[in-house]
DSSP file (Angstrom, degrees, kcal/mol; ACC not computed):
  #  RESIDUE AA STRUCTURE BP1 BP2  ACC     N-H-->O    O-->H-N    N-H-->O    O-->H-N    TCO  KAPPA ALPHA  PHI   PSI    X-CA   Y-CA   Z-CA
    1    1 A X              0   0    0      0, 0.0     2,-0.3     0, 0.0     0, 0.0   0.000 360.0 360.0 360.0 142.1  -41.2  -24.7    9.1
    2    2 A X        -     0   0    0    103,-0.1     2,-0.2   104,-0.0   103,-0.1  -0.782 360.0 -97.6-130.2 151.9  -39.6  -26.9   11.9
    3    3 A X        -     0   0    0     -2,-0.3     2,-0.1     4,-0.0   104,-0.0  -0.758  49.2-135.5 -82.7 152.5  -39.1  -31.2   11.8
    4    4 A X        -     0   0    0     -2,-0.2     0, 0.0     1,-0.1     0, 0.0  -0.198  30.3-100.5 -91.2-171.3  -42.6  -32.2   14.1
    5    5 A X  S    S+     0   0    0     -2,-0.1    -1,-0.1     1,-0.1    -2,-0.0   0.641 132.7  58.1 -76.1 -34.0  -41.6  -34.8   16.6
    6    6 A X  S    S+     0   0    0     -3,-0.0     2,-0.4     2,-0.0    -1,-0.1   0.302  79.6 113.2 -89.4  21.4  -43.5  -37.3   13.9
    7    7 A X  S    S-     0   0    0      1,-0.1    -4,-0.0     0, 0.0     0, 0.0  -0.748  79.6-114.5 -99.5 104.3  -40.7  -35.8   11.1
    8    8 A X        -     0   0    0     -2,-0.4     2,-0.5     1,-0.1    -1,-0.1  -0.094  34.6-138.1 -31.1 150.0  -38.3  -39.2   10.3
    9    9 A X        -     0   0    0      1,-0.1    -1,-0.1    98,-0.0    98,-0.0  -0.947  24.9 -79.0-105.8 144.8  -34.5  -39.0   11.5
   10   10 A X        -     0   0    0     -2,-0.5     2,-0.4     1,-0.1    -1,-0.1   0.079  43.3-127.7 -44.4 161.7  -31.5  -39.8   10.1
   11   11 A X        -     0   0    0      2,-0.1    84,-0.1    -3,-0.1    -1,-0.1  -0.890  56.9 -22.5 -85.1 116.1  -30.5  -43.3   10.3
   12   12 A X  S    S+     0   0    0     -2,-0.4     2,-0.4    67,-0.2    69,-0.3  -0.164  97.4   1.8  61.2-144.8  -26.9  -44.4   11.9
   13   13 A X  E     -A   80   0A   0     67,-1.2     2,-0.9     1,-0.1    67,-0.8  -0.473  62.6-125.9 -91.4 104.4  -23.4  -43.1   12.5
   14   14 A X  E     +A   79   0A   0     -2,-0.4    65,-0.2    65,-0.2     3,-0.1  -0.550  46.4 161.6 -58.7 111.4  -22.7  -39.2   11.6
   15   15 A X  E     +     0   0A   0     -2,-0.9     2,-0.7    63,-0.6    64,-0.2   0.801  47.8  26.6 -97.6 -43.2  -19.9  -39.9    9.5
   16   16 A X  E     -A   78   0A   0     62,-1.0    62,-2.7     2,-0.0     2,-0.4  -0.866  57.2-179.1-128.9 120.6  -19.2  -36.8    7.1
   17   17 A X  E     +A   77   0A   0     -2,-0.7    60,-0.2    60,-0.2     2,-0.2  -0.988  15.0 143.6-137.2 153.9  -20.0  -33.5    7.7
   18   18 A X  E     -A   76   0A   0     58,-1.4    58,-1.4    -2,-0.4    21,-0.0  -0.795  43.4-105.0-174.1 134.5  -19.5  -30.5    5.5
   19   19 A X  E     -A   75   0A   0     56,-0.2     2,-0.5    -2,-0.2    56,-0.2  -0.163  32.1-126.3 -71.1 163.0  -20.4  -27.4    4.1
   20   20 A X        -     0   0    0     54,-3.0    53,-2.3    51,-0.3    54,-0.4  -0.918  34.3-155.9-106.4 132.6  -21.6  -27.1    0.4
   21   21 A X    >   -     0   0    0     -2,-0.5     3,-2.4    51,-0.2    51,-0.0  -0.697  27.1-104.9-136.2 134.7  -19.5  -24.6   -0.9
   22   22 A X  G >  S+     0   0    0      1,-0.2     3,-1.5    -2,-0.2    50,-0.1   0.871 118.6  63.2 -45.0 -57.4  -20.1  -21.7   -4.4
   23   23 A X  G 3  S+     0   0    0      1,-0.3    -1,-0.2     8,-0.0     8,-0.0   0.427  93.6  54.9 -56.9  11.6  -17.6  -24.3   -6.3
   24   24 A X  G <  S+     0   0    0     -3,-2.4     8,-1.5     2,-0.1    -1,-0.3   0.094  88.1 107.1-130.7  34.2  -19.7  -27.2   -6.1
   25   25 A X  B <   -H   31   0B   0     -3,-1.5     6,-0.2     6,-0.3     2,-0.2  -0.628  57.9-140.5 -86.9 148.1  -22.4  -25.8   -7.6
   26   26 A X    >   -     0   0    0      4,-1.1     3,-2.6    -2,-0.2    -2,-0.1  -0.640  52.0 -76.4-103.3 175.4  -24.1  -26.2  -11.4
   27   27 A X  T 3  S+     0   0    0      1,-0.3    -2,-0.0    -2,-0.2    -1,-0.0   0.809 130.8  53.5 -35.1 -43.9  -25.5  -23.4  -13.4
   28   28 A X  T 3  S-     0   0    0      1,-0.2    -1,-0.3     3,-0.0     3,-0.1   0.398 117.3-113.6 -87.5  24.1  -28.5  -23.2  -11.5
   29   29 A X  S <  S+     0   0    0     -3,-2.6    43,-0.5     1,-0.1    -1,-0.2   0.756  73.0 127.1  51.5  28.0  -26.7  -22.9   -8.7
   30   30 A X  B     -I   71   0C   0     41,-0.1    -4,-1.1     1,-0.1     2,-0.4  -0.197  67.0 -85.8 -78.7 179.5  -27.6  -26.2   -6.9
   31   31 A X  B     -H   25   0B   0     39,-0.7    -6,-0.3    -6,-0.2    39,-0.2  -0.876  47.0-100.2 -99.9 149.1  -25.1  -28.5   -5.7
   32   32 A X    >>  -     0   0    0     -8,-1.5     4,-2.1    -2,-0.4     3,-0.9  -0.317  21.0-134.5 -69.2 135.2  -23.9  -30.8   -7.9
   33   33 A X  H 3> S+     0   0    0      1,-0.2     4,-3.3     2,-0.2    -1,-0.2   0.893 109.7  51.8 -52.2 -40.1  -25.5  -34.5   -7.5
   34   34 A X  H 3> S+     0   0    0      2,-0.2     4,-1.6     1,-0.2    -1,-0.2   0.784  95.6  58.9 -89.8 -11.3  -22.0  -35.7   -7.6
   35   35 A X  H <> S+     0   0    0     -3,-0.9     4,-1.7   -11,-0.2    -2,-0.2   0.908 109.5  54.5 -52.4 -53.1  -20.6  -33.5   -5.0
   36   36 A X  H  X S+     0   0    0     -4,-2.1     4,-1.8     2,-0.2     5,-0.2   0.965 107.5  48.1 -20.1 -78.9  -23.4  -35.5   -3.1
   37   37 A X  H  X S+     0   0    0     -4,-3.3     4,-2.9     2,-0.2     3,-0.5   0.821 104.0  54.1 -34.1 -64.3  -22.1  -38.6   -4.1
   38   38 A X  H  X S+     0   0    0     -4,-1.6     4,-0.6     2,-0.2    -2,-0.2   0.942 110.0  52.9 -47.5 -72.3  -18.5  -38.2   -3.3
   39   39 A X  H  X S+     0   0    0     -4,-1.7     4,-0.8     1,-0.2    -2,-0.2   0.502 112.2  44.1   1.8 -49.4  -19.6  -37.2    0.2
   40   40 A X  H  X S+     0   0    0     -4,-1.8     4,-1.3    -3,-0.5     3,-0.5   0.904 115.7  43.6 -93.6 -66.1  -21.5  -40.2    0.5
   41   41 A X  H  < S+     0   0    0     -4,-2.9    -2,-0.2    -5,-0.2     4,-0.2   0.362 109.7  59.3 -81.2  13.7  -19.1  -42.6   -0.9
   42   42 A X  H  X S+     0   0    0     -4,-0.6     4,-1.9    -5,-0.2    -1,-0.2   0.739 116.0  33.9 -93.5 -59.3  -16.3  -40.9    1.2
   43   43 A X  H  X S+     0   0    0     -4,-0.8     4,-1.0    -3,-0.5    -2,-0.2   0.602 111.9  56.4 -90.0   0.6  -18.3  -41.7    4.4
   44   44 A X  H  X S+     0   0    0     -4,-1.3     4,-0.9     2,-0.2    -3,-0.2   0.905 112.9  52.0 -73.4 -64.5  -19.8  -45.4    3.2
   45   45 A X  H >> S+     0   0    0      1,-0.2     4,-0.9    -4,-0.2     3,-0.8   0.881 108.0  46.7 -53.6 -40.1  -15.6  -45.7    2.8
   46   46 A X  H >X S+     0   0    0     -4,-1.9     3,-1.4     2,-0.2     4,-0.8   0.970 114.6  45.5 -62.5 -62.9  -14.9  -44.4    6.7
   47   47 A X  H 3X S+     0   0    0     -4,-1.0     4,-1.1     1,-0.3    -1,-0.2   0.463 115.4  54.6 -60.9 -14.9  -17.8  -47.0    8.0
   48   48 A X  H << S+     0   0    0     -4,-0.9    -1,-0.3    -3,-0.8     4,-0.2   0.474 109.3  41.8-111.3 -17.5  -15.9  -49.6    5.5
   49   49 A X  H << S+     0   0    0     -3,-1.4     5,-0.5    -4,-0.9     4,-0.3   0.419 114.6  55.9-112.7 -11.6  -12.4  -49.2    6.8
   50   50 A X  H >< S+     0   0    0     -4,-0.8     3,-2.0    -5,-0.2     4,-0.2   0.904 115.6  32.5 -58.7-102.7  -13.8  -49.3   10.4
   51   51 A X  T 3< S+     0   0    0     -4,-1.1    -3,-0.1     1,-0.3    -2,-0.1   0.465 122.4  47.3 -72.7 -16.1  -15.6  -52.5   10.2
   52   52 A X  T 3  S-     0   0    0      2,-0.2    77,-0.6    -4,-0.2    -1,-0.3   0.764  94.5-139.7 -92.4  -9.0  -13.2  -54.1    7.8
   53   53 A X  S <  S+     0   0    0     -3,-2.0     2,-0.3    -4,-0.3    -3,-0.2   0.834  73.4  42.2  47.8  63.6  -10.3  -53.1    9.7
   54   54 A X  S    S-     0   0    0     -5,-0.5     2,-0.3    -4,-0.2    -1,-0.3  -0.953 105.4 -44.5 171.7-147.7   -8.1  -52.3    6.5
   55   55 A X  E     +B  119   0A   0     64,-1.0    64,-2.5    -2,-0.3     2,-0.3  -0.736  57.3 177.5-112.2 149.9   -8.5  -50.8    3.5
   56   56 A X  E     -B  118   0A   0     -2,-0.3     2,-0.3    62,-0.2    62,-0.2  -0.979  16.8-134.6-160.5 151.4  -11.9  -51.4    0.9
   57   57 A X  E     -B  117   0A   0     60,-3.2    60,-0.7    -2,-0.3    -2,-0.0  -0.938  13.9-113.1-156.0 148.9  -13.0  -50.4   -1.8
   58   58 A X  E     +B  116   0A   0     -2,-0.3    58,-0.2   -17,-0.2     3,-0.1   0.339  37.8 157.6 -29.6 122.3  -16.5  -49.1   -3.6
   59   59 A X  E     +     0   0A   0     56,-2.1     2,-0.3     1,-0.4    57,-0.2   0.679  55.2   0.1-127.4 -19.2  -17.5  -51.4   -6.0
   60   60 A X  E     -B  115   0A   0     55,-1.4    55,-0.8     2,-0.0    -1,-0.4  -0.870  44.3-163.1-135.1 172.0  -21.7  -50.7   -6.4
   61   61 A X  E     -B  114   0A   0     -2,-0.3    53,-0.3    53,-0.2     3,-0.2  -0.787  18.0-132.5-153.0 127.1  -24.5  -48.8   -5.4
   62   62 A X        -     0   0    0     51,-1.8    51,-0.3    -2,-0.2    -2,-0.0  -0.388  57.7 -41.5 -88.3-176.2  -28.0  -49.2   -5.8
   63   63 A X        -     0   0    0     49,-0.1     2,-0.5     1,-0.1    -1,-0.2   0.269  54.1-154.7 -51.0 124.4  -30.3  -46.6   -7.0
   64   64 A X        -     0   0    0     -3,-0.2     2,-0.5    48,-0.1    48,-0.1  -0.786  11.6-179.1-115.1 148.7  -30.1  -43.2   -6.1
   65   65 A X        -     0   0    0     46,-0.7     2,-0.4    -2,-0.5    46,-0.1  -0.965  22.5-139.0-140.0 133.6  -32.6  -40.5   -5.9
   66   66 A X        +     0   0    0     -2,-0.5    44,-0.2     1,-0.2     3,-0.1  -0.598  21.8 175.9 -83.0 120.4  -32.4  -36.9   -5.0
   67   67 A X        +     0   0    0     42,-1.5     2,-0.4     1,-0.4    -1,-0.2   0.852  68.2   9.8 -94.4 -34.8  -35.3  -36.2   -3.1
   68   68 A X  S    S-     0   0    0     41,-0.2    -1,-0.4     1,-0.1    42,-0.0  -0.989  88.0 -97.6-133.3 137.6  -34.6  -32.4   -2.1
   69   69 A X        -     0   0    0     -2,-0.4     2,-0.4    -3,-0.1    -1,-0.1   0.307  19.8-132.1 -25.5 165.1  -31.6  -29.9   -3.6
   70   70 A X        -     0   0    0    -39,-0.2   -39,-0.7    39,-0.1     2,-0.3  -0.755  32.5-173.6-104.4 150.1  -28.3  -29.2   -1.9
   71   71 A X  B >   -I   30   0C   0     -2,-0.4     3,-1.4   -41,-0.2   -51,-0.3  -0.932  38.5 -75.6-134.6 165.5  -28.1  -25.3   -2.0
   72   72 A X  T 3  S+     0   0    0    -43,-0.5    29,-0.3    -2,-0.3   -51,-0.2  -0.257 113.2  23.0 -43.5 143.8  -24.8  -23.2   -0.9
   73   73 A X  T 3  S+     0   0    0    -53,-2.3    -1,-0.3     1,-0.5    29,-0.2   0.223  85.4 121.1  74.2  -0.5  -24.5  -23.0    2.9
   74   74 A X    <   -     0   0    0     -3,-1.4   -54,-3.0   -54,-0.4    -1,-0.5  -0.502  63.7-132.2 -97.6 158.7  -26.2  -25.5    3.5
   75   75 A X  E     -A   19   0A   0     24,-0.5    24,-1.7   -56,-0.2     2,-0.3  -0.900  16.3-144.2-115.2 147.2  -24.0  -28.4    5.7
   76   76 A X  E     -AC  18  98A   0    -58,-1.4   -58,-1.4    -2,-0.4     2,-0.3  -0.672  17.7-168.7 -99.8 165.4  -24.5  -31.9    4.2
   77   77 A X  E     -AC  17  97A   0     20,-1.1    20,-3.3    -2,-0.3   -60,-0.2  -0.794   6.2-163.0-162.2  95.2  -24.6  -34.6    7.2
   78   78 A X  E     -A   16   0A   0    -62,-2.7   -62,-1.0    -2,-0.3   -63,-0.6  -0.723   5.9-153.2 -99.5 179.0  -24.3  -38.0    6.1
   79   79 A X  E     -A   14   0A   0    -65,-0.2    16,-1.8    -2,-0.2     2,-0.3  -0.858   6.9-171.0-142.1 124.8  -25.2  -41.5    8.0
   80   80 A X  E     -AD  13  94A   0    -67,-0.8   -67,-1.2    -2,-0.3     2,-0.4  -0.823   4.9-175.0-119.4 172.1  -23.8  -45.0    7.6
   81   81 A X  E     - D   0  93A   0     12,-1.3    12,-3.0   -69,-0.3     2,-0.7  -0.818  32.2-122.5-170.6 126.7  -25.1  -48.0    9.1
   82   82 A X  E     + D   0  92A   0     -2,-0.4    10,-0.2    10,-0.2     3,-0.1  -0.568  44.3 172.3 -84.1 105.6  -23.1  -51.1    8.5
   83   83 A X  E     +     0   0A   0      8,-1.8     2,-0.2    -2,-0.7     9,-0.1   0.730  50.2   7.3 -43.0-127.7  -25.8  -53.7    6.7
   84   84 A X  E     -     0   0A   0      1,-0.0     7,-1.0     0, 0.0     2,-0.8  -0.410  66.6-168.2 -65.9 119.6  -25.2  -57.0    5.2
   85   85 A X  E     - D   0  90A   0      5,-0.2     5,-0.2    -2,-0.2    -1,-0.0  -0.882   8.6-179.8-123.7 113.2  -21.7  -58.1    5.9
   86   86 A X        -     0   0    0      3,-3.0    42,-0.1    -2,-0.8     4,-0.1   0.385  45.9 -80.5 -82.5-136.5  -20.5  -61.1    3.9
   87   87 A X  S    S+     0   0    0     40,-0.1    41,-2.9     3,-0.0     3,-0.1   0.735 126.7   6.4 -95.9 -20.3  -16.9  -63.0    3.8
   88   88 A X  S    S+     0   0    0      1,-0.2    30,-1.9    39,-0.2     2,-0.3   0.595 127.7  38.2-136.4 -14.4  -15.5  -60.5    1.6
   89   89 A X  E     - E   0 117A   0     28,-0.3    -3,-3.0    36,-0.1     2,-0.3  -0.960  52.5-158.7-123.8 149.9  -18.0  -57.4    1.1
   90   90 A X  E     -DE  85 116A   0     26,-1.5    26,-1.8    -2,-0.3     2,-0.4  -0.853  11.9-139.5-134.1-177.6  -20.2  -55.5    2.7
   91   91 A X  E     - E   0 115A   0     -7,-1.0    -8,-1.8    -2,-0.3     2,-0.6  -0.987  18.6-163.6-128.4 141.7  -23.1  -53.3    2.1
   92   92 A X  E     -DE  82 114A   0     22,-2.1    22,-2.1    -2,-0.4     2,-0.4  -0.937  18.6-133.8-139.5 133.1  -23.6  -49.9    4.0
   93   93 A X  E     -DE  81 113A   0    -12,-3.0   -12,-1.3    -2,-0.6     2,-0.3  -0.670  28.6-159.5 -82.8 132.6  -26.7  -48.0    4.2
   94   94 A X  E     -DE  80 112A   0     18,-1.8    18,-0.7    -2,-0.4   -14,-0.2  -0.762   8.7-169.8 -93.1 143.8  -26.0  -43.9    3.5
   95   95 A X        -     0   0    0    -16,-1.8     2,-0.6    -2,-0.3    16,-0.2  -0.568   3.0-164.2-152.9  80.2  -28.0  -41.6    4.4
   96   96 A X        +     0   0    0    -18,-0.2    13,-3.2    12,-0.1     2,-0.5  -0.391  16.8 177.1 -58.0  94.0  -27.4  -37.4    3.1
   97   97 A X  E     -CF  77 108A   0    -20,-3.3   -20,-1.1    -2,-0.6     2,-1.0  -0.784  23.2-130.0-119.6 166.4  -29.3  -35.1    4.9
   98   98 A X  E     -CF  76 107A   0      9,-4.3     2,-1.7    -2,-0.5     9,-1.0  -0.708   4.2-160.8 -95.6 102.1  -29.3  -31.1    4.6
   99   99 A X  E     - F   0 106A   0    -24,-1.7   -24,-0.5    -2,-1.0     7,-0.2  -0.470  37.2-128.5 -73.2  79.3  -28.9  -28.8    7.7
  100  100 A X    >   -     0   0    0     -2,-1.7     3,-1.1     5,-1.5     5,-0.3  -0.024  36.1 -91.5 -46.0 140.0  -30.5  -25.6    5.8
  101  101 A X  T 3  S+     0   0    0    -29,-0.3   -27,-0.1     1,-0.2    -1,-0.1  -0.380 105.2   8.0 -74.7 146.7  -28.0  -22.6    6.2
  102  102 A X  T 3  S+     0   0    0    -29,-0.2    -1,-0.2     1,-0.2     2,-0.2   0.369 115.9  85.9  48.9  22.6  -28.7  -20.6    9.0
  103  103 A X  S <  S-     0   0    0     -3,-1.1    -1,-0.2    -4,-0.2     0, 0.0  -0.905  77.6-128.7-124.3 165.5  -31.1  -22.6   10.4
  104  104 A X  S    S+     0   0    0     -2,-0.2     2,-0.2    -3,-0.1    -3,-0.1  -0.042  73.5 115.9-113.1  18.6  -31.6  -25.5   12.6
  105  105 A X        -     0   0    0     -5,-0.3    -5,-1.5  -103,-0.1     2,-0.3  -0.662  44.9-168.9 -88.1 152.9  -33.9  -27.2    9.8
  106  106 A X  E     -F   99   0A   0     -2,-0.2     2,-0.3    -7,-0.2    -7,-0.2  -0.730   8.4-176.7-161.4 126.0  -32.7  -30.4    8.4
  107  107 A X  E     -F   98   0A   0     -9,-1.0    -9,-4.3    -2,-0.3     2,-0.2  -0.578  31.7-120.2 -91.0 148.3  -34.0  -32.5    5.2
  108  108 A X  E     -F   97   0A   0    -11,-0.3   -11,-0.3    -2,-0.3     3,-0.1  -0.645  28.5-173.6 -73.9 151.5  -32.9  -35.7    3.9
  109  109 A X        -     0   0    0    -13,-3.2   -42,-1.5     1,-0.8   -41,-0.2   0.675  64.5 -26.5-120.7 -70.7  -31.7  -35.0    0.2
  110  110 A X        -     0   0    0    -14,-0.4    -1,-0.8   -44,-0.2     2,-0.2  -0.439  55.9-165.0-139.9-173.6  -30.9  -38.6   -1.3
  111  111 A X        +     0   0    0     -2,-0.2   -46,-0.7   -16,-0.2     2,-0.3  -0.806  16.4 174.8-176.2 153.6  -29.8  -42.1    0.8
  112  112 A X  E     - E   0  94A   0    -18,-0.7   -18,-1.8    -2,-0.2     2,-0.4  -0.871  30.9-118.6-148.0 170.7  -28.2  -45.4   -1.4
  113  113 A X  E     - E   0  93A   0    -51,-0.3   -51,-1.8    -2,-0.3     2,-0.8  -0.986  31.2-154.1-117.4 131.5  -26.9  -48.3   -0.3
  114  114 A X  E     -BE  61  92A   0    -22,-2.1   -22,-2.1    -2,-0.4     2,-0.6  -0.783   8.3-141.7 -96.5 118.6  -23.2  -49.2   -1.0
  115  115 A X  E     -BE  60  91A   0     -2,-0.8   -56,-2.1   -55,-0.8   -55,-1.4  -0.888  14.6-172.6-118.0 130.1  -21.1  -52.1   -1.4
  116  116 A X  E     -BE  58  90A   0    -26,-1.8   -26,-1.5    -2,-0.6     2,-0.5  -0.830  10.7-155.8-155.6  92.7  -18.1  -52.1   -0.2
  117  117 A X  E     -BE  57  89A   0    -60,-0.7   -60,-3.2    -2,-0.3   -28,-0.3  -0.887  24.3-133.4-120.0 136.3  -15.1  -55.3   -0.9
  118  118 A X  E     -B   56   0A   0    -30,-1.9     8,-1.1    -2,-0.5     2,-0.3  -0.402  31.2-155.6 -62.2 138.0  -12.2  -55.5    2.0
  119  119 A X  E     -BG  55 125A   0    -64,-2.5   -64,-1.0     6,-0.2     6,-0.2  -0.972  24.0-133.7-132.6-163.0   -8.7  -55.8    0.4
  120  120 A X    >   -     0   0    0      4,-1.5     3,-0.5    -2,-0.3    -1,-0.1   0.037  48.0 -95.8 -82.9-175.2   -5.3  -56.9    1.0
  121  121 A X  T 3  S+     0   0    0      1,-0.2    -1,-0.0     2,-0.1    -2,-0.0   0.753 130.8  53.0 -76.8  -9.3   -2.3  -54.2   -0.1
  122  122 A X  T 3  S-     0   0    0      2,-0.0    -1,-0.2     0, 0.0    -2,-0.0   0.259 126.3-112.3-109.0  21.7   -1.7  -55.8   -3.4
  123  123 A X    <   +     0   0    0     -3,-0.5     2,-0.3     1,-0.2    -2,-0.1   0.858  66.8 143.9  37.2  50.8   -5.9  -55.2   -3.8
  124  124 A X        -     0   0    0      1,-0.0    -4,-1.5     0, 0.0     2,-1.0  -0.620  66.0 -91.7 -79.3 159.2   -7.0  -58.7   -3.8
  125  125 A X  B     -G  119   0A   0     -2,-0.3     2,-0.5    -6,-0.2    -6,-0.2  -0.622  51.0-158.8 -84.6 114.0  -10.3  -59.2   -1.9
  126  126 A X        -     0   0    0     -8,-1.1    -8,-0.4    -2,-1.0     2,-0.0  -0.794  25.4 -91.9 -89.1 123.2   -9.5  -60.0    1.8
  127  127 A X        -     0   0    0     -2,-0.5     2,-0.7     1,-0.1   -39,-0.2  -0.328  34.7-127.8 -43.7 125.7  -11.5  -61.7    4.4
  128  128 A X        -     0   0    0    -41,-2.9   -75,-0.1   -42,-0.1   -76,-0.1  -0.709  31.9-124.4 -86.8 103.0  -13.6  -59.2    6.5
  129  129 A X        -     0   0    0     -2,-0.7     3,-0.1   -77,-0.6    -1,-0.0  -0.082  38.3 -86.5 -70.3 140.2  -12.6  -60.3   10.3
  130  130 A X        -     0   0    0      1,-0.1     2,-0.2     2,-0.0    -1,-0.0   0.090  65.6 -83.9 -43.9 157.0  -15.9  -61.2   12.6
  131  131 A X        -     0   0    0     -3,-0.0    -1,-0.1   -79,-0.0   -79,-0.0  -0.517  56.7 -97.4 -76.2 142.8  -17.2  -57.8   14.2
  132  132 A X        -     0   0    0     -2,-0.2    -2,-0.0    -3,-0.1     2,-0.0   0.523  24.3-129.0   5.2 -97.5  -15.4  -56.9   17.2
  133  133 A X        -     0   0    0      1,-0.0     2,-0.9     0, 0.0    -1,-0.1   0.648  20.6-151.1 149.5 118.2  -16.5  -57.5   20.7
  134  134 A X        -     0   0    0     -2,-0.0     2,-0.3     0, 0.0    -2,-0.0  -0.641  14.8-170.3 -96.5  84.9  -16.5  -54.2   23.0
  135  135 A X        -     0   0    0     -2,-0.9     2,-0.0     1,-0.0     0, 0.0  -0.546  18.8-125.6 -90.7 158.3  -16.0  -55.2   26.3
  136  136 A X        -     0   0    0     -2,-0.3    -1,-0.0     1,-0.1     0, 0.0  -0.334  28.1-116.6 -84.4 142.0  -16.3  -52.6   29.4
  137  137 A X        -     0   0    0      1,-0.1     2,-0.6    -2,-0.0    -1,-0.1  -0.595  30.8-117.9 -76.1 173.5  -13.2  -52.2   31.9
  138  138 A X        -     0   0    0      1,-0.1    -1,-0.1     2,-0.0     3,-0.0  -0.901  35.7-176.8-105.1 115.9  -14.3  -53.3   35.1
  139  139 A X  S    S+     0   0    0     -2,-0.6    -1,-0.1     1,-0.2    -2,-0.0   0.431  72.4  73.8-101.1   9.9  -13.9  -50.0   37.4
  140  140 A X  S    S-     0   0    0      0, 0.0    -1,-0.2     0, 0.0    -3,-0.0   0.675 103.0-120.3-105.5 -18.4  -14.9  -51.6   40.6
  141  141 A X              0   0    0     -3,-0.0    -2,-0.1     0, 0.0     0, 0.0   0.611 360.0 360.0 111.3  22.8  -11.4  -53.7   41.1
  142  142 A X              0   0    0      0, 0.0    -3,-0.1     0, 0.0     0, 0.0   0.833 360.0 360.0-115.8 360.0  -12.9  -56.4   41.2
């Protein structure tokens, strides 16, 4: 079994990749949902220190649901994609998918959305600064 071309794809920035490893396993020798988690809120945190340009930190998540196992070997590959961005929080869409070991198949296991409040160093909530603006050099001299 292969993804068709009509087979969804992840959603936004590969932020975290990593194998799932015999110590992050439960009895039945899945991976633990909360190895998941930590993954996820590890790379919701990279996409959150990016776009806030400082330091933030997890404060929710809405509901999450494990659609398909983790199993050993297998590489987790999450996806962020910066939502909602307020004055002082944001929310960033996750997205966990499985690269089945030794193969080139690859399932989504769970996805949440995260929210995510900038602070200062003394961890007050900090203003998140307007996004960026990427502008191109100009390479013709002119």
């Amino acid at each position: 079994m292969s993804r068709s071309d009509s087979a969804p794809l992840p959603r936004g920035d590969l932020t975290v990749r990593t194998s799932a490893m015999p110590a992050d396993t439960n009895a039945n020798g899945d991976i633990f949902g909360g190895w998941v988690l930590s993954q996820m809120d590890q790379a919701g945190g990279i996409a959150g220190v990016d776009r806030a340009q400082g330091r933030v930190v997890t404060v929710a998540l809405d509901a999450m649901t494990f659609i398909r196992p983790v199993r050993v070997g297998d590489v987790l590959c999450v996806y962020t994609r910066i939502g909602h961005v307020g004055r002082t929080s944001m929310k960033i869409e996750v997205e966990a998918w499985a690269r089945r070991f030794r193969t080139q198949i690859r399932e989504k296991v769970t996805e949440a959305v995260f929210t995510f409040v900038a602070i200062d160093d003394e961890g007050r909530p900090r203003p998140i600064p307007p996004e960026a603006v990427h502008v191109a050099a100009d390479t013709t001299g002119n």
